[in-house]
MIMARVO-785942 format. One record per atom (N, C-alpha, C): residue number from 1; residue in one letter; atom name; x, y, z. Coordinates in nm, 3 decimals, always signed. Layout:
N
R   num   residu   atome      east     north        up
R   NUM        a      CA         X         Y         Z
...
//
This chain:
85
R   num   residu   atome      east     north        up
R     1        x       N    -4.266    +0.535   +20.068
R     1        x      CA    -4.374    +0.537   +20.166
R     1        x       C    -4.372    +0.671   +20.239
R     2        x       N    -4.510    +0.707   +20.241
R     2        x      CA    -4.494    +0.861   +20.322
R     2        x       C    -4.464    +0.852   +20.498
R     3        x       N    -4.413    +0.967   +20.522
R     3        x      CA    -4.424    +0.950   +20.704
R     3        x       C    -4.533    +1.041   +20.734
R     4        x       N    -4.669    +0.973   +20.796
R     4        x      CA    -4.780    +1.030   +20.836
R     4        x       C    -4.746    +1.115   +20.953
R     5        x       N    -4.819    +1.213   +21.048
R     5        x      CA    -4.826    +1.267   +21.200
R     5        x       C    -4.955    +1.228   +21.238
R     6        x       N    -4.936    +1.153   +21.310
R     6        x      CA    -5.058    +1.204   +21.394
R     6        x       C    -5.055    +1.266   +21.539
R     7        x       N    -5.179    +1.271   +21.620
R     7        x      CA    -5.213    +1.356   +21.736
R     7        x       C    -5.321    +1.311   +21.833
R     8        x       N    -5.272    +1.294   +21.922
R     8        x      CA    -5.348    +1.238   +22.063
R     8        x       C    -5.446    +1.326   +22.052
R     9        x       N    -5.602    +1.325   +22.057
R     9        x      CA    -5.709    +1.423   +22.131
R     9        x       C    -5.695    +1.457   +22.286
R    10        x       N    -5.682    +1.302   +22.300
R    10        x      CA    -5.728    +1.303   +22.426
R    10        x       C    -5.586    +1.368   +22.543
R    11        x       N    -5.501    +1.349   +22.536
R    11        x      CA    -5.356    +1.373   +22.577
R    11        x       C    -5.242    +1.431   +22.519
R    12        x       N    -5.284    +1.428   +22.391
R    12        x      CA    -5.189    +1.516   +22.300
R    12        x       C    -5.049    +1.480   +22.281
R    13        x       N    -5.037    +1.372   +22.266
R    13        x      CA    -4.920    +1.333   +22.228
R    13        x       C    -4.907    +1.316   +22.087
R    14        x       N    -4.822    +1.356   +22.017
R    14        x      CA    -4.790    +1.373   +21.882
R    14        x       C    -4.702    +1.268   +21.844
R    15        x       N    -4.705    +1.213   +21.768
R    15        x      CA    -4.600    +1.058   +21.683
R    15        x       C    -4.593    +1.091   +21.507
R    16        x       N    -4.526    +1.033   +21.433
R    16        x      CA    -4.477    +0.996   +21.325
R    16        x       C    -4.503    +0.881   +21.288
R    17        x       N    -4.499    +0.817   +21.170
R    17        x      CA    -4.512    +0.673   +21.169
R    17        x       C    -4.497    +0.647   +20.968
R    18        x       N    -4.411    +0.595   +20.913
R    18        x      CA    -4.376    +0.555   +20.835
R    18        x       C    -4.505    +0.416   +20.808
R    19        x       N    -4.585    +0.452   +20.668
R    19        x      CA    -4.677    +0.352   +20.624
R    19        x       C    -4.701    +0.390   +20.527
R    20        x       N    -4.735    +0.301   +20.464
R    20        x      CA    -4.830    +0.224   +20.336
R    20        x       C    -4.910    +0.363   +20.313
R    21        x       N    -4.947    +0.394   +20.126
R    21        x      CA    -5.027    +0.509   +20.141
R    21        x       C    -5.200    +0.420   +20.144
R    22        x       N    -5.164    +0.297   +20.104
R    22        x      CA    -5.249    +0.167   +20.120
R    22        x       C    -5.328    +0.132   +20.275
R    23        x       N    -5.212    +0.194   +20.353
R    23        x      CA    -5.259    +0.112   +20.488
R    23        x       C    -5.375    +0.189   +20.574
R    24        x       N    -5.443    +0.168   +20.670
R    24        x      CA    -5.548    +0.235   +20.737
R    24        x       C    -5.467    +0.306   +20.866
R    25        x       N    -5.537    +0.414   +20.876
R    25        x      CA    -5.494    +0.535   +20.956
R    25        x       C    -5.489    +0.466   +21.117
R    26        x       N    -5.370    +0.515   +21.161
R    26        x      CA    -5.387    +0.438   +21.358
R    26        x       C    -5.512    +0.510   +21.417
R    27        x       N    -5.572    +0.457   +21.521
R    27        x      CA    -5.647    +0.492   +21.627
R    27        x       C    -5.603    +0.515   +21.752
R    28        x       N    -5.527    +0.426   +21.819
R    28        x      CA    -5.518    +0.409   +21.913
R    28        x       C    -5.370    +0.449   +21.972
R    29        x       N    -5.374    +0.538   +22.061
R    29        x      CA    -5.251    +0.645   +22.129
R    29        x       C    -5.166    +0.569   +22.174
R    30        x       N    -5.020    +0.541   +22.167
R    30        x      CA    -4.936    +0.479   +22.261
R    30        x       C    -4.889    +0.502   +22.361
R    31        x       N    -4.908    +0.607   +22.393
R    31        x      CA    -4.921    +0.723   +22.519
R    31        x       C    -5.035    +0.657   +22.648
R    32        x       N    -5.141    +0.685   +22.609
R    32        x      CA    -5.274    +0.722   +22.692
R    32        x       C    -5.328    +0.553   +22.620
R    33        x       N    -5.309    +0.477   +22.519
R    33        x      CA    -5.388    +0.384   +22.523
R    33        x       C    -5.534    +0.357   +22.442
R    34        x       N    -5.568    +0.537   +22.427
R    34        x      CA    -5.738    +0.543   +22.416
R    34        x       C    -5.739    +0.552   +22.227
R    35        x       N    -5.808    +0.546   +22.214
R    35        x      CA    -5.886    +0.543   +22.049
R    35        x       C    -5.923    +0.705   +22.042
R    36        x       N    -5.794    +0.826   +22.052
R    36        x      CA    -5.820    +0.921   +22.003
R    36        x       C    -5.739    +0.994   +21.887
R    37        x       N    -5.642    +0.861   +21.817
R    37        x      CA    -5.555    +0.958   +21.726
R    37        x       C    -5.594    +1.032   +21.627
R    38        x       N    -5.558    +1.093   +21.515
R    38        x      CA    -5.628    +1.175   +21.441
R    38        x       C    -5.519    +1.219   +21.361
R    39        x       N    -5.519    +1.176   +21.238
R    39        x      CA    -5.374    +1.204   +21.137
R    39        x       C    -5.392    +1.341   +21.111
R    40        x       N    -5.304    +1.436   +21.111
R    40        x      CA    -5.255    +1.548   +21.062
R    40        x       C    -5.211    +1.597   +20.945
R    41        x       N    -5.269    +1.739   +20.900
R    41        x      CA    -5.261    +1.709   +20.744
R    41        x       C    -5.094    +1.820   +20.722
R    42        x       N    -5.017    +1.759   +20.692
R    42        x      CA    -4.861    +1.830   +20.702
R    42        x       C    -4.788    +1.808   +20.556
R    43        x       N    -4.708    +1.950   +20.507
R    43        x      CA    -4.684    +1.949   +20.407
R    43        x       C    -4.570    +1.839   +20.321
R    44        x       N    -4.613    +1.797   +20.213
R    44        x      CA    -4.474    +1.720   +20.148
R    44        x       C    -4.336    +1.760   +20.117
R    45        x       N    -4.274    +1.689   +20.147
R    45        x      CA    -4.133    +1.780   +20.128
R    45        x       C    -4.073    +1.692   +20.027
R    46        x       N    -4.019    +1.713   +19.952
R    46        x      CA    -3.936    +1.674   +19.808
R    46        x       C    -3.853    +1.741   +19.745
R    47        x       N    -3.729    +1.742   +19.703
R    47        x      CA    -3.637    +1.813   +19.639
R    47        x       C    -3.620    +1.721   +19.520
R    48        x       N    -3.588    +1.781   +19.384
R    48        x      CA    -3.542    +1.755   +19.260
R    48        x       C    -3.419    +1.783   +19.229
R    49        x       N    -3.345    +1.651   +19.264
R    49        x      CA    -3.233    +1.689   +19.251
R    49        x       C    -3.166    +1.594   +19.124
R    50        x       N    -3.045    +1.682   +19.095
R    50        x      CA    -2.992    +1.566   +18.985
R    50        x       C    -3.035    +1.617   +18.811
R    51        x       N    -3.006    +1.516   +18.747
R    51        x      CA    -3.016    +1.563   +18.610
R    51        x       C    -3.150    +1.520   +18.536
R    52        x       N    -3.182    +1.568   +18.434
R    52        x      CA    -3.338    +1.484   +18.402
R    52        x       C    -3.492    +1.593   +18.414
R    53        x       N    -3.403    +1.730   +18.474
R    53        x      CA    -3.530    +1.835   +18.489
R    53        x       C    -3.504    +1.901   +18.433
R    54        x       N    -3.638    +1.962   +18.468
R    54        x      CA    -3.629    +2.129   +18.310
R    54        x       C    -3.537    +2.186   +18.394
R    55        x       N    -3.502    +2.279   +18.476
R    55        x      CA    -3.402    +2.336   +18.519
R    55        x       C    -3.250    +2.306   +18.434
R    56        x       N    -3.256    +2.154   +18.417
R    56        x      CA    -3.120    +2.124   +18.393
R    56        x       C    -3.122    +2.046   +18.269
R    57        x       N    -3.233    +1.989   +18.172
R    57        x      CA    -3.200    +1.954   +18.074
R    57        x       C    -3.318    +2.009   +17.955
R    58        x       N    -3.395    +2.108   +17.936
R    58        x      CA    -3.483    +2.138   +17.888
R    58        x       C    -3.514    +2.325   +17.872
R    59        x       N    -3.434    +2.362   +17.959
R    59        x      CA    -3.469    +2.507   +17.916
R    59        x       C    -3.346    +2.504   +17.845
R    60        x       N    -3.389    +2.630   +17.718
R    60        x      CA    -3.309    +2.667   +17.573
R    60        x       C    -3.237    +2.812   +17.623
R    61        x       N    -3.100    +2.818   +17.556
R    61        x      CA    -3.065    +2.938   +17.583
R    61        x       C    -2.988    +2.954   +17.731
R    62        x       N    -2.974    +3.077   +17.806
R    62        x      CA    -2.902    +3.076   +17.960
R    62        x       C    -2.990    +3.158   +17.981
R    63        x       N    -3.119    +3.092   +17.999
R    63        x      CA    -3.280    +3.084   +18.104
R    63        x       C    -3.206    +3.039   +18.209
R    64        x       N    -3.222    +3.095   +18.315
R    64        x      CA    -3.179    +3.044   +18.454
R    64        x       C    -3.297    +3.072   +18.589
R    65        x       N    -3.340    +3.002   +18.672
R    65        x      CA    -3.412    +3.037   +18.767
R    65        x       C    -3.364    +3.007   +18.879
R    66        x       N    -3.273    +3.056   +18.952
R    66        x      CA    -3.219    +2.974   +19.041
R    66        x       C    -3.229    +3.086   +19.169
R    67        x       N    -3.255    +3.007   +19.302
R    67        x      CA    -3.271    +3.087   +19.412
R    67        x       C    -3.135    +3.154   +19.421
R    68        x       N    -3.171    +3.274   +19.491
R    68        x      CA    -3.126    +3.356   +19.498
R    68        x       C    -3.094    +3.514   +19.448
R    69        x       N    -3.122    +3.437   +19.322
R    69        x      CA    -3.099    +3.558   +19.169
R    69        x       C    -3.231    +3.600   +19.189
R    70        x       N    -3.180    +3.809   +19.184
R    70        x      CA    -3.335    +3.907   +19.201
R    70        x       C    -3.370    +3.907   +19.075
R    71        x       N    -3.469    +3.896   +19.046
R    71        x      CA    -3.488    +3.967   +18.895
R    71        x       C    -3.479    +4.123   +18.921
R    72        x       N    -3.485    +4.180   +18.769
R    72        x      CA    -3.484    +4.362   +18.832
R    72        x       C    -3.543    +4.416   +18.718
R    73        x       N    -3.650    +4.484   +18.830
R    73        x      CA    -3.777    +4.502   +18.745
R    73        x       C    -3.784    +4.609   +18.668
R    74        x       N    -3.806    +4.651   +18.566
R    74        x      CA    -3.828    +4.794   +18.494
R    74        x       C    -3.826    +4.892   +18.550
R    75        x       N    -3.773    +5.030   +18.527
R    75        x      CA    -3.767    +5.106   +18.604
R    75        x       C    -3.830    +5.223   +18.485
R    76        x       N    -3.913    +5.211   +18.414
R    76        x      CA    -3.928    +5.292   +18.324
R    76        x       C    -4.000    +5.396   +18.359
R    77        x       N    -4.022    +5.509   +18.327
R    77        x      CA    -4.143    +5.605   +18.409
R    77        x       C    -4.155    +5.715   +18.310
R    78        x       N    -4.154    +5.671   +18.198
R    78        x      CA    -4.179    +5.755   +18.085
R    78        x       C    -4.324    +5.785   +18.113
R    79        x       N    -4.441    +5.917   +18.061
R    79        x      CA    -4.515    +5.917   +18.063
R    79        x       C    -4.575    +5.960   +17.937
R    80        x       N    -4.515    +6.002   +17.867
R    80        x      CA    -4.540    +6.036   +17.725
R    80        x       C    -4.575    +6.143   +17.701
R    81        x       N    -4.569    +6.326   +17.828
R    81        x      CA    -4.628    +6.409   +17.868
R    81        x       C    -4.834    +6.397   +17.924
R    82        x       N    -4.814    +6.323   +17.925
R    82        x      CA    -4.962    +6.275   +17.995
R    82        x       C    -5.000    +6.281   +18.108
R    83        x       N    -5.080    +6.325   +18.182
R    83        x      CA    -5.084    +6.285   +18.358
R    83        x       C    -5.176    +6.191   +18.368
R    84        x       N    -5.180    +6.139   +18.496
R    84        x      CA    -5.268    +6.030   +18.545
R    84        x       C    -5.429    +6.106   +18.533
R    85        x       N    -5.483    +5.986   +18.523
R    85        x      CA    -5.616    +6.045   +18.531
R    85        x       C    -5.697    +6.065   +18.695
//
């Protein structure tokens, strides 16, 4: 089940609330009382962890993508005696 945010208009009090992706959005502030909440659109957070992903059971070879590691980019600067145009 996702944890929604919502946001008071009227008073601005901000809440959380664990529901149903089924269930209907709150209205009503527990704060102030009034019919001004208004769900907030906030990013998903999820990690893949464990065995069962391409990271860890599907790339061929020692393909690795793992934070941290720079790639390092070409440094070539051959021009072939040519100049830019």
């Amino acid at each position: 089940m996702p944890i929604y945010e919502y946001e008071c208009k009227a008073c601005g009090h901000r809440l959380e609330k664990l529901q149903k992706v089924s269930a209907a959005a709150l209205t009503d502030c527990p704060s102030c009382e009034r019919a001004e909440l208004s769900r907030l659109v906030s990013a998903a957070g999820f990690r893949l962890a464990g065995g069962g992903w391409y990271e860890t059971d599907f790339k061929s070879g020692q393909k690795r993508n793992l934070a941290g590691e720079a790639s390092t980019p070409s440094t070539s600067t051959e021009t072939g005696g040519k100049t830019p145009a």
